[in-house]
C-alpha positions in Angstrom: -110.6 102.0 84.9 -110.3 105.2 86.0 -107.1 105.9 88.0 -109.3 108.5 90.8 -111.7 106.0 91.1 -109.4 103.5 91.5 -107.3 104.9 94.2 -110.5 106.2 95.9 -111.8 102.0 96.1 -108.5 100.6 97.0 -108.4 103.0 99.7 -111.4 102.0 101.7 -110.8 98.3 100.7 -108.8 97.6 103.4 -111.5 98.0 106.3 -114.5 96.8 104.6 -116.1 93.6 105.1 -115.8 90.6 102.2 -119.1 91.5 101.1 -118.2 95.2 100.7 -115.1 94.2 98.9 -116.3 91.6 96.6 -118.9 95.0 95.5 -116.3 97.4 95.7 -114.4 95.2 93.1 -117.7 94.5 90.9 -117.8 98.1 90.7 -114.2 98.2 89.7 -114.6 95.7 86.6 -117.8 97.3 85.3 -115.7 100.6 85.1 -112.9 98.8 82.9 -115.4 98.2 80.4 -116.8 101.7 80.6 -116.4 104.8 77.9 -114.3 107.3 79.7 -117.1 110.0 79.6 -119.1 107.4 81.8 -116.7 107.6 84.6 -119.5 109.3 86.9 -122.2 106.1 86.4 -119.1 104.2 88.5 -119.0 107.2 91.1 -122.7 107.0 91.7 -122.3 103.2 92.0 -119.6 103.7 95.0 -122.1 106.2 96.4 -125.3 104.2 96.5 -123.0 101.3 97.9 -121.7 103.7 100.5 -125.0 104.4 101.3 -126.3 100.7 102.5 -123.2 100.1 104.4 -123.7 100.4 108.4 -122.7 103.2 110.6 -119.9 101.3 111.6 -118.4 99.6 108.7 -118.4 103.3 107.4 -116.3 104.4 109.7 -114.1 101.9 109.7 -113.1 102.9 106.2 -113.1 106.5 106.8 -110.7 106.0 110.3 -108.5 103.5 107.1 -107.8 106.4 104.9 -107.3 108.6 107.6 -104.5 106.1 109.2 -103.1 105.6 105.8 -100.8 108.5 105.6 -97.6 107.4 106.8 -94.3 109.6 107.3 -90.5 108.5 108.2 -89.0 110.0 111.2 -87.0 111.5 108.9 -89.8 113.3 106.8 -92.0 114.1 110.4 -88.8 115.9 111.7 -88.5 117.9 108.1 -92.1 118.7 108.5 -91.9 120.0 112.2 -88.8 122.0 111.0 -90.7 123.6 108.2 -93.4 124.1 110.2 -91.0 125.9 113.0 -89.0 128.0 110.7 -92.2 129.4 109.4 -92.8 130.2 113.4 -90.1 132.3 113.3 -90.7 133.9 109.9 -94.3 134.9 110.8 -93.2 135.8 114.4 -90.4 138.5 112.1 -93.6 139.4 110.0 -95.4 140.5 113.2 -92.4 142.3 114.7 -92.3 144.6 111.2 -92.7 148.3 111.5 -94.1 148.1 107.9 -97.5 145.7 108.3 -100.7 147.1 109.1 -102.4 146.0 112.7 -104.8 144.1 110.5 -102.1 142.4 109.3 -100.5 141.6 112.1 -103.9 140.0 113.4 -103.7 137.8 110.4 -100.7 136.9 111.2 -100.9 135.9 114.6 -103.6 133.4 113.4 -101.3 132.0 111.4 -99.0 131.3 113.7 -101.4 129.8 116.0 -102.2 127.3 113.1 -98.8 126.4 112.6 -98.4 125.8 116.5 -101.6 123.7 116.3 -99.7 121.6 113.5 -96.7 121.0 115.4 -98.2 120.2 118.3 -100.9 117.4 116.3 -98.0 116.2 114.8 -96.1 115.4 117.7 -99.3 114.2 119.5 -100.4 112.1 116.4 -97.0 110.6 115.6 -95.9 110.2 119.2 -92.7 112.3 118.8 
């Protein structure tokens, strides 16, 4: 079995119907038995399987991986740290005698994406 494959079916498993799974597995135990340089026959399988499945189921599965991610309070609050110090460091960057305007206008975007984060995180996590 290939491991990406693998990972990919086991992670939209969880939200699809018993039907769906029972396929999802069929495809699975075909691709134990497959050369390795066949890998992309299973992929196409997963596709065309994907593509029968209702709006709805699909996004069930798609709203599964998305909710998989999971972080300690511990780890969000490192994250938000992270993400803060490198507030400060770009906000330094901007403040620089030695950077360009255009630089400076890169700069402010990336700050604005790192406020963004923060603020998604906090939202997402409820912080």
């Amino acid at each position: 079995m290939h491991k990406k494959l693998s990972n990919y079916i086991n992670s939209i498993s969880p939200a699809a119907s018993p039907s769906l799974k029972r396929k999802l597995e069929e495809i699975k135990f075909k691709d134990a038995f497959r050369e390795p340089e066949s890998e992309d026959i299973a992929w196409l399988d997963v596709a065309h399987l994907l593509q029968t499945i209702s709006v709805h189921e699909l996004a069930a599965m798609i709203k599964e991986q998305a909710v998989e991610l999971s972080f300690s309070i511990e780890e969000l609050s490192e994250i938000r740290r992270a993400l803060g110090k490198n507030v400060a460091n770009i906000e330094r960057f901007i403040e620089s005698d030695k950077i360009s305007e255009q630089d400076k206008l890169v700069a402010e975007e990336w700050k604005l994406h790192n406020e963004r984060a923060q603020i998604k995180i906090k939202e997402h996590f409820d912080l």
